[in-house]
LUMKOLVEX-441640 format. One record per residue (C-alpha): chain; residue in one letter; x, y, z. Coordinates in steps of 0.5 Angstrom, whole numbers, always signed. Each point is the difference from the previous one (the first is absolute). Example, Ala and Ser with C-alpha at 12.3 -4.5 7.8 and 13.67 -1.06 7.14 Angstrom:
2
node chaine->A; residu->A; east->+25; north->-9; up->+16 $
node chaine->A; residu->S; east->+2; north->+7; up->-2 $
//
This chain:
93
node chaine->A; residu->X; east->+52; north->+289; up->-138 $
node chaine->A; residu->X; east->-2; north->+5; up->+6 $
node chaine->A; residu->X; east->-7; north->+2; up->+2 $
node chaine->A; residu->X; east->+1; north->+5; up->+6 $
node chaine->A; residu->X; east->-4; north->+1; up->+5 $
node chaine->A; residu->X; east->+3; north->+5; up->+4 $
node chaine->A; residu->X; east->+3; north->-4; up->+7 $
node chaine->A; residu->X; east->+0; north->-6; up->-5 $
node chaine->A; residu->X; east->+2; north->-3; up->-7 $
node chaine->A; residu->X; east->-2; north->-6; up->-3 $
node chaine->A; residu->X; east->+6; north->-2; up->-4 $
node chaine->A; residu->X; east->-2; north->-5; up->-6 $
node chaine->A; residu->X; east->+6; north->-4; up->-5 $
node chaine->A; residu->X; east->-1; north->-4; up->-5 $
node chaine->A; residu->X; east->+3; north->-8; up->+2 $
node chaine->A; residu->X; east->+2; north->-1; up->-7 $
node chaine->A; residu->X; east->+2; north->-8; up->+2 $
node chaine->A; residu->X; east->-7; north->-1; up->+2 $
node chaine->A; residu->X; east->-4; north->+5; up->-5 $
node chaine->A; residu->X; east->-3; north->+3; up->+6 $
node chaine->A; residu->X; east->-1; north->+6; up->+6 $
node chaine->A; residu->X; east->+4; north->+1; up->+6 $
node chaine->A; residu->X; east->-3; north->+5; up->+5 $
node chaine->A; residu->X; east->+2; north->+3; up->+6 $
node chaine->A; residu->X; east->-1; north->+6; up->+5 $
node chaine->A; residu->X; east->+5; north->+5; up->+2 $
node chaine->A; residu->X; east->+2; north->+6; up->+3 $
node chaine->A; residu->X; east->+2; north->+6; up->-5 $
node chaine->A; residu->X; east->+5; north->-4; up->-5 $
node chaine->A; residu->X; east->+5; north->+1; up->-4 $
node chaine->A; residu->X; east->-5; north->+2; up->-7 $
node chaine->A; residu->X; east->+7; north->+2; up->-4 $
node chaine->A; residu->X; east->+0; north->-4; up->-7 $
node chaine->A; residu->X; east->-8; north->+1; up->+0 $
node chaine->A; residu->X; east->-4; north->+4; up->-4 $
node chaine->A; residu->X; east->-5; north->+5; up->+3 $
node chaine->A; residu->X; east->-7; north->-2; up->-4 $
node chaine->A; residu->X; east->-4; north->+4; up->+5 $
node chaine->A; residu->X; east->-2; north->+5; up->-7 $
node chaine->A; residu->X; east->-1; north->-6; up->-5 $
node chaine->A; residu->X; east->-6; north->-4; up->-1 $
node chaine->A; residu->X; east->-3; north->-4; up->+3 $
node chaine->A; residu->X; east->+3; north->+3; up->+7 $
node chaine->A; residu->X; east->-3; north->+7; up->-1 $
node chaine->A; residu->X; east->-6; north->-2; up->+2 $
node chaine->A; residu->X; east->+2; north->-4; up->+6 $
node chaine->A; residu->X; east->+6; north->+5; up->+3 $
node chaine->A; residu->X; east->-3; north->+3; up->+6 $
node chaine->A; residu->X; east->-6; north->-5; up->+2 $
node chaine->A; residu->X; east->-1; north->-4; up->+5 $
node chaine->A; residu->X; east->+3; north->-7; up->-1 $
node chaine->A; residu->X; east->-6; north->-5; up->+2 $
node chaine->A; residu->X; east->+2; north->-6; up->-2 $
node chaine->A; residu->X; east->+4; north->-6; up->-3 $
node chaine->A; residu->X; east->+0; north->-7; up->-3 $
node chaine->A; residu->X; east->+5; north->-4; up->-2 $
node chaine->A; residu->X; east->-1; north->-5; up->-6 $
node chaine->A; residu->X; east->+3; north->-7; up->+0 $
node chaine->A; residu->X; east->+0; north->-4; up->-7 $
node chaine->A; residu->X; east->+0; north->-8; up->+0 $
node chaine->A; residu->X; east->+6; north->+0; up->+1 $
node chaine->A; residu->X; east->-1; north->+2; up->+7 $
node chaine->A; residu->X; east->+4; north->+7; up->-2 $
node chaine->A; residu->X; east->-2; north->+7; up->+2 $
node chaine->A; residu->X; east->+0; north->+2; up->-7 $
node chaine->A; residu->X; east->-5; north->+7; up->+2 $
node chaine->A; residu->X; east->-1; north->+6; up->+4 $
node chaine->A; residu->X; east->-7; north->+4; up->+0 $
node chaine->A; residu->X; east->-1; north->+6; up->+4 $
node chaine->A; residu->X; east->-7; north->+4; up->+1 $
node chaine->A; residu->X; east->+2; north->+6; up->+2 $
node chaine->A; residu->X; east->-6; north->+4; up->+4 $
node chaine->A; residu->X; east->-5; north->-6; up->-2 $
node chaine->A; residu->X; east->-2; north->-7; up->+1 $
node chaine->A; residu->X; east->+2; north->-3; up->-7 $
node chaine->A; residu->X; east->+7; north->+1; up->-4 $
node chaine->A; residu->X; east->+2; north->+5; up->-4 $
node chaine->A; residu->X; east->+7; north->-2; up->-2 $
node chaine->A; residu->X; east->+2; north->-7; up->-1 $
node chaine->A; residu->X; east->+8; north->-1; up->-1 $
node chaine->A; residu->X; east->+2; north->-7; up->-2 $
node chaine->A; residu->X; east->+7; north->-3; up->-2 $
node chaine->A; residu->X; east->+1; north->-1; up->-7 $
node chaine->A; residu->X; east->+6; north->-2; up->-3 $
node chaine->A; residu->X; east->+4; north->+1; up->+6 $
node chaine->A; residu->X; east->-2; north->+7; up->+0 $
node chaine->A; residu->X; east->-6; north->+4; up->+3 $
node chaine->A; residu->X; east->-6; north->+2; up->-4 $
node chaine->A; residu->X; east->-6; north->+5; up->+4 $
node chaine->A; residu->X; east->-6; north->+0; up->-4 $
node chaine->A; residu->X; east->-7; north->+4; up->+2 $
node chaine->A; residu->X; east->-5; north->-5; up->+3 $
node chaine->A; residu->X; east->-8; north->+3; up->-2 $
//
């Protein structure tokens, strides 16, 4: 997945060994396989916003298994987690 924030990218994969998140920072990526969603639900309602926020979920095995992004606010508004070493987004509220 690639969350384009202009200047940057957060580029976010699924470790399907460990079930959990890898997220990192770039620079304009290659997005060629990806699927643009920006006109899909949940993230029409985020296209365009500001981004404000993010947390990382740690499970009890010491993994991040979840990402929650807020976007012109203080609290999250999609959470994506690591099911079956596929990523799942889902609307927080």
């Amino acid at each position: 997945m690639v969350l384009d924030f202009g200047e940057i990218c957060l580029i976010i994969t699924a470790n399907e060994e460990e079930d959990s998140l890898e997220v990192r920072a770039a620079q304009r990526p290659d997005t060629a396989g990806f699927v643009n969603v920006r006109e899909r639900e949940p993230w029409t309602r985020f296209v365009g916003k500001k981004f404000g926020w993010g947390w990382l979920t740690i499970n009890q095995l010491g993994a991040w298994d979840g990402l929650m992004l807020g976007f012109e606010a203080a609290a999250p508004q999609i959470m994506l987690h690591v099911t079956g070493s596929s990523i799942r987004v889902g609307v927080i509220g």
